[in-house]
Each structure stands twice: as structure tokens, then as C-alpha cells.
mmCIF file of the protein (N, C-alpha, C, O) and its ligand, coordinates in Angstrom:
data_MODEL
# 
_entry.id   MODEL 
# 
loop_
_entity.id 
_entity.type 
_entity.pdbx_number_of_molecules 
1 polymer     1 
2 non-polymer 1 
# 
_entity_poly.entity_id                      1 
_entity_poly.type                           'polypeptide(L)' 
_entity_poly.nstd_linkage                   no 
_entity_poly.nstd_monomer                   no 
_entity_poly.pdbx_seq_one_letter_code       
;(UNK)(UNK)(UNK)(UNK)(UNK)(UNK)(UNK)(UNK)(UNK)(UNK)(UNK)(UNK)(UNK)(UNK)(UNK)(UNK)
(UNK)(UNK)(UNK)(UNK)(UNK)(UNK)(UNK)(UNK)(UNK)(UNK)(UNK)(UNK)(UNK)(UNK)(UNK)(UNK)
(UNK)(UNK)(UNK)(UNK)(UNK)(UNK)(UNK)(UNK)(UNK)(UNK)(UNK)(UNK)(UNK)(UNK)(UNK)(UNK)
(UNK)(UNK)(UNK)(UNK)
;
_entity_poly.pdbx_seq_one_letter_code_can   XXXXXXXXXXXXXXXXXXXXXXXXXXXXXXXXXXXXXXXXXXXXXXXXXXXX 
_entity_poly.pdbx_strand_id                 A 
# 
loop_
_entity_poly_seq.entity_id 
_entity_poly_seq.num 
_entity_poly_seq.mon_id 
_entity_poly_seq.hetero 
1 1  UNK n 
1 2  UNK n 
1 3  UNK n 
1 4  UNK n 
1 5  UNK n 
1 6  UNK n 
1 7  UNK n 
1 8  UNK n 
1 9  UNK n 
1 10 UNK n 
1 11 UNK n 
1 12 UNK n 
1 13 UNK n 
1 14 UNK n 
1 15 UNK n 
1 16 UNK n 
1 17 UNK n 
1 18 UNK n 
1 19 UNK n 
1 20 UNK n 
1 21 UNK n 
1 22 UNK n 
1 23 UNK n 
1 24 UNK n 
1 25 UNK n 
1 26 UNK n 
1 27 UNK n 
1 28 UNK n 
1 29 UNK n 
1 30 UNK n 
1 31 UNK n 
1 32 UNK n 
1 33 UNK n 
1 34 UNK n 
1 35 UNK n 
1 36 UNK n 
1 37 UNK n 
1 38 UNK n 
1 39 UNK n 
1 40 UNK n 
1 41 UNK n 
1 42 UNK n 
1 43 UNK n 
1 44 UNK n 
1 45 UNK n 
1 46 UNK n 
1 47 UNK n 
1 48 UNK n 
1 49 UNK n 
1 50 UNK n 
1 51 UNK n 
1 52 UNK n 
# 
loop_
_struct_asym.id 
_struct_asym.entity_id 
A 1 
B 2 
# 
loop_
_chem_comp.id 
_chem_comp.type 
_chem_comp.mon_nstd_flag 
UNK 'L-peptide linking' . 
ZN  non-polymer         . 
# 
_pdbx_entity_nonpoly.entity_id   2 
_pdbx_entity_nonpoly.name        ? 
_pdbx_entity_nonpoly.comp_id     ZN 
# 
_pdbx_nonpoly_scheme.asym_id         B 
_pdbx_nonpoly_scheme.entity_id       2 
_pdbx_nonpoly_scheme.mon_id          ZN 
_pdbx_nonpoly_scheme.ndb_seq_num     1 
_pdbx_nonpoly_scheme.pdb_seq_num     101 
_pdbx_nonpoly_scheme.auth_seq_num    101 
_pdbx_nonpoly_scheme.pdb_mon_id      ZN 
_pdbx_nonpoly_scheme.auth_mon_id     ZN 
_pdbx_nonpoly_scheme.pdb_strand_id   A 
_pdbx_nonpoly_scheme.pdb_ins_code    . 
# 
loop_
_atom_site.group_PDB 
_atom_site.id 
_atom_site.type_symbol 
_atom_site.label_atom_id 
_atom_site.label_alt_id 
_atom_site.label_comp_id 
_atom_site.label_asym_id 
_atom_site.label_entity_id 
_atom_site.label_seq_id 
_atom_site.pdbx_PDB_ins_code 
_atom_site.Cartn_x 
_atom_site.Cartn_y 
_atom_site.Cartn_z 
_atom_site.occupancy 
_atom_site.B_iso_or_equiv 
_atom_site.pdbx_formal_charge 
_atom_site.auth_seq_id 
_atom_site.auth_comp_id 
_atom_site.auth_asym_id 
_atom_site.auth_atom_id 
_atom_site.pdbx_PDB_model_num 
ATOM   1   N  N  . UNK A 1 1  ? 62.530 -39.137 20.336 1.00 0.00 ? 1   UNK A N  1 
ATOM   2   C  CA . UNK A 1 1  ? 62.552 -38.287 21.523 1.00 0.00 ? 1   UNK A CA 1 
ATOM   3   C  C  . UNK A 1 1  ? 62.660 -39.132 22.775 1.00 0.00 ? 1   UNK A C  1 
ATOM   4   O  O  . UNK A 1 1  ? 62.224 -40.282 22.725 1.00 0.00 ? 1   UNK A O  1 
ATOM   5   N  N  . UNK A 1 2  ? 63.188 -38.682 23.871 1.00 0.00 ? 2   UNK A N  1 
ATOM   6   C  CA . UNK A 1 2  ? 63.124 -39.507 24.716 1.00 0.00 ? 2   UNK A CA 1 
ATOM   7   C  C  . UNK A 1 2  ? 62.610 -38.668 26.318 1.00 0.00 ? 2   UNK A C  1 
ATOM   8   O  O  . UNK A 1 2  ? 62.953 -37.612 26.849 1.00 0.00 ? 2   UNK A O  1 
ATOM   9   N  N  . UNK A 1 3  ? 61.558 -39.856 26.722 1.00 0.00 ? 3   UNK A N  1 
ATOM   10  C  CA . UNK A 1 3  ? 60.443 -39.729 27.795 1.00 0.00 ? 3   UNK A CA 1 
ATOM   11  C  C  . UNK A 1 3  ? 61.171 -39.038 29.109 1.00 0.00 ? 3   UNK A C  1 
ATOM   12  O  O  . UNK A 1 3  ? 62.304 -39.361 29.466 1.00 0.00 ? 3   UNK A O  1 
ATOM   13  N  N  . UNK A 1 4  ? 60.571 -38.296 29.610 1.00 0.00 ? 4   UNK A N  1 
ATOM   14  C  CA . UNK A 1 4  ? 60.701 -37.185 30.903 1.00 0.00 ? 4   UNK A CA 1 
ATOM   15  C  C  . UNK A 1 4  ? 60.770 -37.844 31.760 1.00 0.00 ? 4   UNK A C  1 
ATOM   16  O  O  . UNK A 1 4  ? 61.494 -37.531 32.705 1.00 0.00 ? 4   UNK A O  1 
ATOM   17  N  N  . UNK A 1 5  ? 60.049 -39.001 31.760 1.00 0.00 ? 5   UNK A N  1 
ATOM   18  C  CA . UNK A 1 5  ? 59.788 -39.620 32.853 1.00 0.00 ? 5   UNK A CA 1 
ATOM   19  C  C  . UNK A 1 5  ? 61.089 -40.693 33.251 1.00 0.00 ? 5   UNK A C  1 
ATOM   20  O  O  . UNK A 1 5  ? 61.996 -40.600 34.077 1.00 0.00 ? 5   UNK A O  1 
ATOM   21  N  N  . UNK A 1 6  ? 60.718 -41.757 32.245 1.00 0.00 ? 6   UNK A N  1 
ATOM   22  C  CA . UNK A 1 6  ? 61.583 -42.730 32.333 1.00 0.00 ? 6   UNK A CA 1 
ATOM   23  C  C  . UNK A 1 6  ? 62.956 -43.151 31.665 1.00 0.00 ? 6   UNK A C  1 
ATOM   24  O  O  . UNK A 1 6  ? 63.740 -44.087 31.824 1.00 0.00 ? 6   UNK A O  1 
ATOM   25  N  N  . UNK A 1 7  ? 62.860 -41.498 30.449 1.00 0.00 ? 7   UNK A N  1 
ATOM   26  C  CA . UNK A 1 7  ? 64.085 -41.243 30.711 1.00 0.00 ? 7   UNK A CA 1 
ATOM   27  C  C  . UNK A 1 7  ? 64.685 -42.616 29.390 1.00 0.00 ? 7   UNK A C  1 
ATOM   28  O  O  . UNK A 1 7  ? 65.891 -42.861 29.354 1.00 0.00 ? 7   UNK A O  1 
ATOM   29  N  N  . UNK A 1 8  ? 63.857 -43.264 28.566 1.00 0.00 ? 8   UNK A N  1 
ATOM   30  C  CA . UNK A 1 8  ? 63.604 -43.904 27.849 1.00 0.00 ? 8   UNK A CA 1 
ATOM   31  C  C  . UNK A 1 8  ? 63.206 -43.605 26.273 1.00 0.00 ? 8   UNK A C  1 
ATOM   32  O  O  . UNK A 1 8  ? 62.310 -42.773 26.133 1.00 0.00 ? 8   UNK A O  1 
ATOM   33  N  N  . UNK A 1 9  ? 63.587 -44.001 25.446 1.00 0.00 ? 9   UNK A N  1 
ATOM   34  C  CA . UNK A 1 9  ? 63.314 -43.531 23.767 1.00 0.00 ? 9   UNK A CA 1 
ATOM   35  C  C  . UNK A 1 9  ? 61.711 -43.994 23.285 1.00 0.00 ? 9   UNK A C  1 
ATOM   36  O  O  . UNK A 1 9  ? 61.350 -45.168 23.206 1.00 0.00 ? 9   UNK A O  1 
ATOM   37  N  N  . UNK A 1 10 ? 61.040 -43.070 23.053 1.00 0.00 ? 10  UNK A N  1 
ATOM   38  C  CA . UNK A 1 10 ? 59.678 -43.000 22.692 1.00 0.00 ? 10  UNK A CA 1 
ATOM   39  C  C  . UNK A 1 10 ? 59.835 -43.357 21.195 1.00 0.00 ? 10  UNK A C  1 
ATOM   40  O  O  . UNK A 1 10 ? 60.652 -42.714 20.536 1.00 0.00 ? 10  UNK A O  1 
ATOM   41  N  N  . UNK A 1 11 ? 59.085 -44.367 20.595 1.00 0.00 ? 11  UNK A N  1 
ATOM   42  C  CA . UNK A 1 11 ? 59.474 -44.974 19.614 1.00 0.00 ? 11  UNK A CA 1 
ATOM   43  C  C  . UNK A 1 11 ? 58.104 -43.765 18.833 1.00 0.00 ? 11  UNK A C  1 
ATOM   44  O  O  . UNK A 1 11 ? 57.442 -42.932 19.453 1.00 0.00 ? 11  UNK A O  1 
ATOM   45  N  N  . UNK A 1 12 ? 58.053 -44.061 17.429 1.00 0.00 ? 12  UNK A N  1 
ATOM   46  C  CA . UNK A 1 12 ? 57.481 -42.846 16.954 1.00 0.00 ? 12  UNK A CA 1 
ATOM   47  C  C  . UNK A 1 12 ? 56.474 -43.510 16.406 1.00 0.00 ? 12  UNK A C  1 
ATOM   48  O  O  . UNK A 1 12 ? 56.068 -43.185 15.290 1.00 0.00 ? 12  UNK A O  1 
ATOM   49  N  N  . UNK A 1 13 ? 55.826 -44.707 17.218 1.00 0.00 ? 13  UNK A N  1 
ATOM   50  C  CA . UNK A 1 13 ? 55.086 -45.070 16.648 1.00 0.00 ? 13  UNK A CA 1 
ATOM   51  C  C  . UNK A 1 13 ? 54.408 -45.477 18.055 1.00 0.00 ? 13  UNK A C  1 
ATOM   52  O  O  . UNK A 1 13 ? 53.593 -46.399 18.038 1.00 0.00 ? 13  UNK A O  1 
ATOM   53  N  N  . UNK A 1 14 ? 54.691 -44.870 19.197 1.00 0.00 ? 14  UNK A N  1 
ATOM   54  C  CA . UNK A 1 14 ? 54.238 -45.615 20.566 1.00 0.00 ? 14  UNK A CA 1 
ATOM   55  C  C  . UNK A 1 14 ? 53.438 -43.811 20.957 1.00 0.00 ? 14  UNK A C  1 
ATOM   56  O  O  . UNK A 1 14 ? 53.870 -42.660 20.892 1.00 0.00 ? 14  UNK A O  1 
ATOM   57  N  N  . UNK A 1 15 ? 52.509 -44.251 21.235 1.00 0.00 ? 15  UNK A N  1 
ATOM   58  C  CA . UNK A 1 15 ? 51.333 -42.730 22.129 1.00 0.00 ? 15  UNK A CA 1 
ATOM   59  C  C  . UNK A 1 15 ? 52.633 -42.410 22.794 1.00 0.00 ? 15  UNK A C  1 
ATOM   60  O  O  . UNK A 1 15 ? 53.488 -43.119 23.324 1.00 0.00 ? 15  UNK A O  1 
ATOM   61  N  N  . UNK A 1 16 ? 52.505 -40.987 22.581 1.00 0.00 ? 16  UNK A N  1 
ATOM   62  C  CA . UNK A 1 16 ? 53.025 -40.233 24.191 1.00 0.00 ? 16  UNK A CA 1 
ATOM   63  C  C  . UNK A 1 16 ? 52.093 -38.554 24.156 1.00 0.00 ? 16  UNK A C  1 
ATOM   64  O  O  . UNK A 1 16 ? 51.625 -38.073 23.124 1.00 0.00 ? 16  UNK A O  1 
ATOM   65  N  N  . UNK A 1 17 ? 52.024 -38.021 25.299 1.00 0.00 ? 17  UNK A N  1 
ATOM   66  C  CA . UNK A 1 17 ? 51.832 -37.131 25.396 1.00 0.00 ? 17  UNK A CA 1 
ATOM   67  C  C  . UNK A 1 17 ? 52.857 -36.179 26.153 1.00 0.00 ? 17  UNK A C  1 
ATOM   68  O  O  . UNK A 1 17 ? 53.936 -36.544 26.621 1.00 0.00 ? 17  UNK A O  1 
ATOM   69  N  N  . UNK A 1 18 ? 52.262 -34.735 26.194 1.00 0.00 ? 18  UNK A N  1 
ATOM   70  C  CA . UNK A 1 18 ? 53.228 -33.731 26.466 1.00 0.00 ? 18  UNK A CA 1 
ATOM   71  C  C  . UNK A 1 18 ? 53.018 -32.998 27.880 1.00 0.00 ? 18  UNK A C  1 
ATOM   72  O  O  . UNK A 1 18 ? 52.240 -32.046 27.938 1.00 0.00 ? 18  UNK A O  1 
ATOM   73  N  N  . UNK A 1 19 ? 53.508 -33.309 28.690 1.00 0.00 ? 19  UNK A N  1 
ATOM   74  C  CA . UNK A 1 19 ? 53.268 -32.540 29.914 1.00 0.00 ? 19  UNK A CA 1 
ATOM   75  C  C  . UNK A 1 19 ? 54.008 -30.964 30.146 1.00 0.00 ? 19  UNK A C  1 
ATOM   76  O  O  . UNK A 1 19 ? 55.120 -30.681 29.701 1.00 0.00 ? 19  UNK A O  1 
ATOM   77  N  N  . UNK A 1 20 ? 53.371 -30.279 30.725 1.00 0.00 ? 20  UNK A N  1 
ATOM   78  C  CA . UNK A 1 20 ? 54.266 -28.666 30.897 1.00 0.00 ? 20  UNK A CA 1 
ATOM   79  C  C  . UNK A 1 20 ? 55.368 -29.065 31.947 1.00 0.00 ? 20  UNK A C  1 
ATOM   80  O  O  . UNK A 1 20 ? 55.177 -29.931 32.800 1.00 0.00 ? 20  UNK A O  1 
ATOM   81  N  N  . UNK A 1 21 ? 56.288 -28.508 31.840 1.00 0.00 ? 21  UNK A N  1 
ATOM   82  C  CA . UNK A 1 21 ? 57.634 -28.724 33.273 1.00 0.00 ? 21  UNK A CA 1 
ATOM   83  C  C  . UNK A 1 21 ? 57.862 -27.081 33.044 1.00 0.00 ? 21  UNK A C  1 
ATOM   84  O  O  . UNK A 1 21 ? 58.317 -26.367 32.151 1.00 0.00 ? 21  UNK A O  1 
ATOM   85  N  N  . UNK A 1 22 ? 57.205 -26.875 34.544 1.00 0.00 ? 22  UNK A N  1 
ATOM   86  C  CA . UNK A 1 22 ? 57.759 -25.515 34.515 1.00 0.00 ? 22  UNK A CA 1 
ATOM   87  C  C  . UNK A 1 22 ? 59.137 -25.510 36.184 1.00 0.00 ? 22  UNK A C  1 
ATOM   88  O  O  . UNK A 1 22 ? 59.122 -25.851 37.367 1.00 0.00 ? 22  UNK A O  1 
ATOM   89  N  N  . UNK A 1 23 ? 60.240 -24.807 35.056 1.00 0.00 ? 23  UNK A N  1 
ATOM   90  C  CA . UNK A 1 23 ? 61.451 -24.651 35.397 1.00 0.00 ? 23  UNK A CA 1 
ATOM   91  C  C  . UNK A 1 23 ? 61.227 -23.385 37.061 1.00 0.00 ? 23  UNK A C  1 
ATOM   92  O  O  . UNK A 1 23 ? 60.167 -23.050 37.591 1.00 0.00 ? 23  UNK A O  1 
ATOM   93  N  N  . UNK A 1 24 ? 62.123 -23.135 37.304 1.00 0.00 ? 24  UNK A N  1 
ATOM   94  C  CA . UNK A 1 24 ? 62.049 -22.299 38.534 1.00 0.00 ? 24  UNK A CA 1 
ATOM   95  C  C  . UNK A 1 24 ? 62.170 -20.587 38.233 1.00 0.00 ? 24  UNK A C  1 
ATOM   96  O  O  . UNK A 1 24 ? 61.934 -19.602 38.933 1.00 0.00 ? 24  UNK A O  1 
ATOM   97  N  N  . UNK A 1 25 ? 62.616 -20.755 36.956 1.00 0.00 ? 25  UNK A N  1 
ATOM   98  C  CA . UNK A 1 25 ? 62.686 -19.444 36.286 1.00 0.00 ? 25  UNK A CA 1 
ATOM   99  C  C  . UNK A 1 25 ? 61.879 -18.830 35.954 1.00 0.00 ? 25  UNK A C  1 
ATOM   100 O  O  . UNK A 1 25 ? 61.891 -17.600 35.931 1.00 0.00 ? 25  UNK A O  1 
ATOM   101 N  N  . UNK A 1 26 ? 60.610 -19.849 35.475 1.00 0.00 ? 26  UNK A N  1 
ATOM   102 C  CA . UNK A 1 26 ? 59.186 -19.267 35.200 1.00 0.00 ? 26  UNK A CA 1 
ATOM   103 C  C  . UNK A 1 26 ? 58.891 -19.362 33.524 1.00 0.00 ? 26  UNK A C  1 
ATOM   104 O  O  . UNK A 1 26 ? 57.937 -18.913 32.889 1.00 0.00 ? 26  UNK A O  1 
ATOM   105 N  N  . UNK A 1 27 ? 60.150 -20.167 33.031 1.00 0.00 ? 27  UNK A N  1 
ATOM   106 C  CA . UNK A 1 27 ? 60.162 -20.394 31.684 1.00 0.00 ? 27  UNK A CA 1 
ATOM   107 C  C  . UNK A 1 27 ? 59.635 -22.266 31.929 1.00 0.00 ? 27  UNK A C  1 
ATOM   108 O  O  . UNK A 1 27 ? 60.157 -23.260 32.434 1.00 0.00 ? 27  UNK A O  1 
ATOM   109 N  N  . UNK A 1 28 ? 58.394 -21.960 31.269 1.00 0.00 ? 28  UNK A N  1 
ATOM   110 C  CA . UNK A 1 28 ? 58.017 -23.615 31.152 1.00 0.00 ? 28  UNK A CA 1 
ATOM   111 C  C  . UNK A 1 28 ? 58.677 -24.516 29.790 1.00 0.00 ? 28  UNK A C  1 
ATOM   112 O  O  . UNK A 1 28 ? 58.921 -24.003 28.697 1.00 0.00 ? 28  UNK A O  1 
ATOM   113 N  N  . UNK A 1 29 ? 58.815 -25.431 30.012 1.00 0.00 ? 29  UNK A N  1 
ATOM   114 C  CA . UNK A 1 29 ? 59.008 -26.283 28.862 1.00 0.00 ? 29  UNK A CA 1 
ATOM   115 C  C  . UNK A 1 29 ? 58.336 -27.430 28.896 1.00 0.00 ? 29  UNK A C  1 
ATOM   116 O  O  . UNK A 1 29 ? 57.950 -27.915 29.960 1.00 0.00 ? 29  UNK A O  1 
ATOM   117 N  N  . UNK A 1 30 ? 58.081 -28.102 27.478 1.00 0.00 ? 30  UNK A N  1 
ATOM   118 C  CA . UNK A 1 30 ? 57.236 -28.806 26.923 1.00 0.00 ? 30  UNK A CA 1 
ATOM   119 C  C  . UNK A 1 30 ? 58.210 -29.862 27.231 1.00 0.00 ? 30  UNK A C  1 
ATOM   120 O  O  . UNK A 1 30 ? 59.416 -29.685 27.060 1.00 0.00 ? 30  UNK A O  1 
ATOM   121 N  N  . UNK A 1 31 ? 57.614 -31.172 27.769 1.00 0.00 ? 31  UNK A N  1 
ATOM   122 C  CA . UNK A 1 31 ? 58.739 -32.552 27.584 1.00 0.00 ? 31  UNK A CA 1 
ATOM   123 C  C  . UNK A 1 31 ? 57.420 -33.686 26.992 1.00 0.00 ? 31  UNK A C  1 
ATOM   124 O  O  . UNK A 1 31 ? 56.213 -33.447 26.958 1.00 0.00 ? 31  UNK A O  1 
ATOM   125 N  N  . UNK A 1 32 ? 57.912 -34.550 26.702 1.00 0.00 ? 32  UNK A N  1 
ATOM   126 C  CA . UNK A 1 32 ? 57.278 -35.831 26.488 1.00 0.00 ? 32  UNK A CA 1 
ATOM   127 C  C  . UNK A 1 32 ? 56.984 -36.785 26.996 1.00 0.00 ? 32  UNK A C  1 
ATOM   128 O  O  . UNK A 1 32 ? 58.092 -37.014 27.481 1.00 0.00 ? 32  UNK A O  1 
ATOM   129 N  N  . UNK A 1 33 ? 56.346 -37.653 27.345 1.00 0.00 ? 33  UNK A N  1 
ATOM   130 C  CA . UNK A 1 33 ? 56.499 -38.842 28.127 1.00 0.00 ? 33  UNK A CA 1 
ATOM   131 C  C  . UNK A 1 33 ? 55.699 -39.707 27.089 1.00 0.00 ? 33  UNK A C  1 
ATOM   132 O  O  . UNK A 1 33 ? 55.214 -39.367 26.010 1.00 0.00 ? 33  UNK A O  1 
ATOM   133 N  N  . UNK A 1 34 ? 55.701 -41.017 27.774 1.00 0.00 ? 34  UNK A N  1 
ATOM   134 C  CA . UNK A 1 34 ? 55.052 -41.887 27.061 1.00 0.00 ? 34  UNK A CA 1 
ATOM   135 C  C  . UNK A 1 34 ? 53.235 -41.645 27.782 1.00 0.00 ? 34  UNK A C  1 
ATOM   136 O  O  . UNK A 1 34 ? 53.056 -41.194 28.913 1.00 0.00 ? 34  UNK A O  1 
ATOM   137 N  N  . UNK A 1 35 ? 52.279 -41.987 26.998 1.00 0.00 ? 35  UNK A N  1 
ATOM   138 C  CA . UNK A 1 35 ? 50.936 -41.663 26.812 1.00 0.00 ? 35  UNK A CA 1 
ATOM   139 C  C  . UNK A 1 35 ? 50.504 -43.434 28.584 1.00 0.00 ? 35  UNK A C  1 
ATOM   140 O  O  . UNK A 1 35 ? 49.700 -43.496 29.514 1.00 0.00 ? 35  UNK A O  1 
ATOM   141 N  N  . UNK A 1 36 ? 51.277 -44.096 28.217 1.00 0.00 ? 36  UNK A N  1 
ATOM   142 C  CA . UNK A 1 36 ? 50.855 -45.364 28.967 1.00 0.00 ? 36  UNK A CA 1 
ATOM   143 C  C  . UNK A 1 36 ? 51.844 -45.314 30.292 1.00 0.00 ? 36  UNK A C  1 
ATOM   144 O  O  . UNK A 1 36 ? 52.822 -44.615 30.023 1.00 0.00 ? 36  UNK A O  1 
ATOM   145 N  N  . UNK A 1 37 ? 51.890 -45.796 31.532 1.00 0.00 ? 37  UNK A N  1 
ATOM   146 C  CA . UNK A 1 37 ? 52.362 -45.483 32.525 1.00 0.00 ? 37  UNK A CA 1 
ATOM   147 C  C  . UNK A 1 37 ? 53.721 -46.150 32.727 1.00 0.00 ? 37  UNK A C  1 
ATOM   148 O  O  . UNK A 1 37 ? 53.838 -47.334 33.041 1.00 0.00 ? 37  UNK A O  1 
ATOM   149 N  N  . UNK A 1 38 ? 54.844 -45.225 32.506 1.00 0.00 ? 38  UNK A N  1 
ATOM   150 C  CA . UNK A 1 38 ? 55.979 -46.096 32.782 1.00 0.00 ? 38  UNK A CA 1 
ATOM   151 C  C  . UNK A 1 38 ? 56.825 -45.498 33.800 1.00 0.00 ? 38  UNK A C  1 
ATOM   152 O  O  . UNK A 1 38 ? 56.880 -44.338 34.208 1.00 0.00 ? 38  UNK A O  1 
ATOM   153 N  N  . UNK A 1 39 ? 57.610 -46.764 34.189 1.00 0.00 ? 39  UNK A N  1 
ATOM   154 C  CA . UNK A 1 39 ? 58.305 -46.910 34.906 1.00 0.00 ? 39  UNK A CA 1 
ATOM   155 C  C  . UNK A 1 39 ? 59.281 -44.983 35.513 1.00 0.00 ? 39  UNK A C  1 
ATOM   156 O  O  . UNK A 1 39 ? 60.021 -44.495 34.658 1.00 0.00 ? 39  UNK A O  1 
ATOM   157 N  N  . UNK A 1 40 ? 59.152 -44.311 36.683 1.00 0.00 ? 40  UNK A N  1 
ATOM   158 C  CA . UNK A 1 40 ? 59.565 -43.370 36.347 1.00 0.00 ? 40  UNK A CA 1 
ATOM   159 C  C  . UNK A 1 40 ? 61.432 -43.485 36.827 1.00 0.00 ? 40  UNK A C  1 
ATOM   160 O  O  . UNK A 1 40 ? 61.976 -44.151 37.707 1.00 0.00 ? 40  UNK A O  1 
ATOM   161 N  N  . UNK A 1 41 ? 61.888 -42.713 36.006 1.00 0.00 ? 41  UNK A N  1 
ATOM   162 C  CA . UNK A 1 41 ? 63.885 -43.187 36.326 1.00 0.00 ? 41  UNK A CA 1 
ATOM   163 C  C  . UNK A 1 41 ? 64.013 -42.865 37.773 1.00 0.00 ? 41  UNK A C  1 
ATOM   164 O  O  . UNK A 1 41 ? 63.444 -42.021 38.465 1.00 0.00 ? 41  UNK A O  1 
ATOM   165 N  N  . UNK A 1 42 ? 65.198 -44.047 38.132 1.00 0.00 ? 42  UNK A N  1 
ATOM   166 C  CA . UNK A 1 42 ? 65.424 -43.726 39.477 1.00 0.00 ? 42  UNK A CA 1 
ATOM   167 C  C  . UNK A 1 42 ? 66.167 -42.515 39.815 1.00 0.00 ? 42  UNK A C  1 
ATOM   168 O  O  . UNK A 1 42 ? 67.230 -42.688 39.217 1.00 0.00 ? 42  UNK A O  1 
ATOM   169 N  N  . UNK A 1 43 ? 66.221 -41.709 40.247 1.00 0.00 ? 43  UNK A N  1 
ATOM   170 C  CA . UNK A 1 43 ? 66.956 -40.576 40.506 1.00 0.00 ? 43  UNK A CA 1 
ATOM   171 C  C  . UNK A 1 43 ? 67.868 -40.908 41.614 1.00 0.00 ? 43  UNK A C  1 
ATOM   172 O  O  . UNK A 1 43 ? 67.443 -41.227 42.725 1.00 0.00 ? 43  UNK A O  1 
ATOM   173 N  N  . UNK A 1 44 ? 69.320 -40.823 41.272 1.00 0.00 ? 44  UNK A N  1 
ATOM   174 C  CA . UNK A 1 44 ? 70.459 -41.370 42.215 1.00 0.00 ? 44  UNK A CA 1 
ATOM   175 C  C  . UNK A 1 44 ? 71.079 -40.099 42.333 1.00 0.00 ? 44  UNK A C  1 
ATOM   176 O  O  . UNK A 1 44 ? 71.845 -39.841 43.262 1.00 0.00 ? 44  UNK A O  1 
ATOM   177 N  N  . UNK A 1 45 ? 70.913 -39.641 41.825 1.00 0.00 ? 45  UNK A N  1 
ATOM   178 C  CA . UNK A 1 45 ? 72.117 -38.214 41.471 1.00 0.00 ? 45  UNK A CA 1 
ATOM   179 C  C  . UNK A 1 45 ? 71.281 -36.817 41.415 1.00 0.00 ? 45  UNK A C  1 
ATOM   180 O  O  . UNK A 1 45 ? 70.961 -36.112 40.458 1.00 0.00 ? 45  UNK A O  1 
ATOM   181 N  N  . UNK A 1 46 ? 70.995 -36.664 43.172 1.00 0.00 ? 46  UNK A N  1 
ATOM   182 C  CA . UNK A 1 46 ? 69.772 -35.269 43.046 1.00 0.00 ? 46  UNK A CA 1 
ATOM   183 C  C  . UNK A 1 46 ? 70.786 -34.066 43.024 1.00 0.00 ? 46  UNK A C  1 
ATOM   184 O  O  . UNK A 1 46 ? 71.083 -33.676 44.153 1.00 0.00 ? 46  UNK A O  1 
ATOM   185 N  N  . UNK A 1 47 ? 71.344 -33.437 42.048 1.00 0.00 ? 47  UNK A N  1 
ATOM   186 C  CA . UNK A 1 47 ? 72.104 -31.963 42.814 1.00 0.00 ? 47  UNK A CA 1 
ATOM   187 C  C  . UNK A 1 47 ? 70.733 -31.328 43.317 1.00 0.00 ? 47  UNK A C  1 
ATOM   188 O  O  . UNK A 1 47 ? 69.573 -31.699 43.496 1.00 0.00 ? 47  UNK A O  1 
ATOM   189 N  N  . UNK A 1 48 ? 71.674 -29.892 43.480 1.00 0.00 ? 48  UNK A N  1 
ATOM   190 C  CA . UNK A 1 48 ? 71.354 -28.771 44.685 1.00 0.00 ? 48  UNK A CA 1 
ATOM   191 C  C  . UNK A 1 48 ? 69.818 -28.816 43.803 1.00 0.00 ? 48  UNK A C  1 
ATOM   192 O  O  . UNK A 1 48 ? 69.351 -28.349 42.764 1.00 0.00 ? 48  UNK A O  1 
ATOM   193 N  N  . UNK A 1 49 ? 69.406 -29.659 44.899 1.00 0.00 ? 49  UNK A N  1 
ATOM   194 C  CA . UNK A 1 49 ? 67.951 -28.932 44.784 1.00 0.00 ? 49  UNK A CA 1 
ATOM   195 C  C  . UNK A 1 49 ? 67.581 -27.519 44.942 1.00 0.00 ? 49  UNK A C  1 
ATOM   196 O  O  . UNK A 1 49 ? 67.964 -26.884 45.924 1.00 0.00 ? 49  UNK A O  1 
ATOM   197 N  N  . UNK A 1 50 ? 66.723 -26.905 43.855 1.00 0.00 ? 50  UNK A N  1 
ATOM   198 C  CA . UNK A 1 50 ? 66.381 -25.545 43.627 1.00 0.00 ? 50  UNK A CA 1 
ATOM   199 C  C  . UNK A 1 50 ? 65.338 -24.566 44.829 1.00 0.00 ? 50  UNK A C  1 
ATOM   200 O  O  . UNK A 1 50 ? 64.253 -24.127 44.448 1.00 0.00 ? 50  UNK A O  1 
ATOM   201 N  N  . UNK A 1 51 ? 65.771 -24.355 46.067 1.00 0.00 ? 51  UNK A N  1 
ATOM   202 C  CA . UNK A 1 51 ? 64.684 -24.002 46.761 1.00 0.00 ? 51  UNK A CA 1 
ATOM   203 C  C  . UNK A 1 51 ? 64.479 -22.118 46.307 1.00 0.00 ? 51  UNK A C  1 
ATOM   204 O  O  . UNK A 1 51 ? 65.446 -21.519 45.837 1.00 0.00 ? 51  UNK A O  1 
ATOM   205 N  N  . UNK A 1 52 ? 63.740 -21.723 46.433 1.00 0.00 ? 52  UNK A N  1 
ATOM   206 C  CA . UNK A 1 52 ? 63.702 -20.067 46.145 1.00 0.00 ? 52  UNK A CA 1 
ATOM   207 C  C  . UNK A 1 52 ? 62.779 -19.721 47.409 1.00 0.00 ? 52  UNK A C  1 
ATOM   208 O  O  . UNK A 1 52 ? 62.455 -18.556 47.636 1.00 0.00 ? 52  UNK A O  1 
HETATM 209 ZN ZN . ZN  B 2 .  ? 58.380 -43.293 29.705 1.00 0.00 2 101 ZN  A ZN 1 
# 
């Protein structure tokens, strides 16, 4: 699986836990990250941010 955060392959033998990401729709989804603090991806490429 690979981490929410950093956007990186969670080896299946490395902690991660599951944080909620709730979408703007009101449908949450489950993602993964790694359990230890990593690096979070740089975001270069923001589209249309979602304002409501
Ligand atoms: Zn990560």
C-alpha cells in the first residue's frame, strides 16, 4: 500500500496506521500512512482547490 502522506510504499512489515480523510462530499475514506513520522510529499501540483 502506499502512505497518504509521503506518498511512499509501506513495506508490510513497517507499522503504519490509518487515518480518516474525509472527502468534501462527506464520504470519508480510510488511507494509510506510515505509524513513524515521515517526510510529508511535496505538493507542486495543487488543482482547483475544493472551497464549498
Ligand atoms: Zn509515509
Amino acid at each position: 500500500m502506499i502512505c497518504a502522506r509521503c506518498t511512499k510504499p509501506i513495506k508490510s512489515d513497517e507499522p503504519s496506521e490509518k487515518v480518516e480523510h474525509h472527502g468534501g462530499t462527506g464520504a470519508g475514506a480510510t488511507m494509510d500512512v506510515h505509524a513513524r513520522r515521515c517526510q510529508p510529499a511535496p505538493q507542486q501540483t495543487s488543482p482547483t482547490r475544493r472551497i464549498r
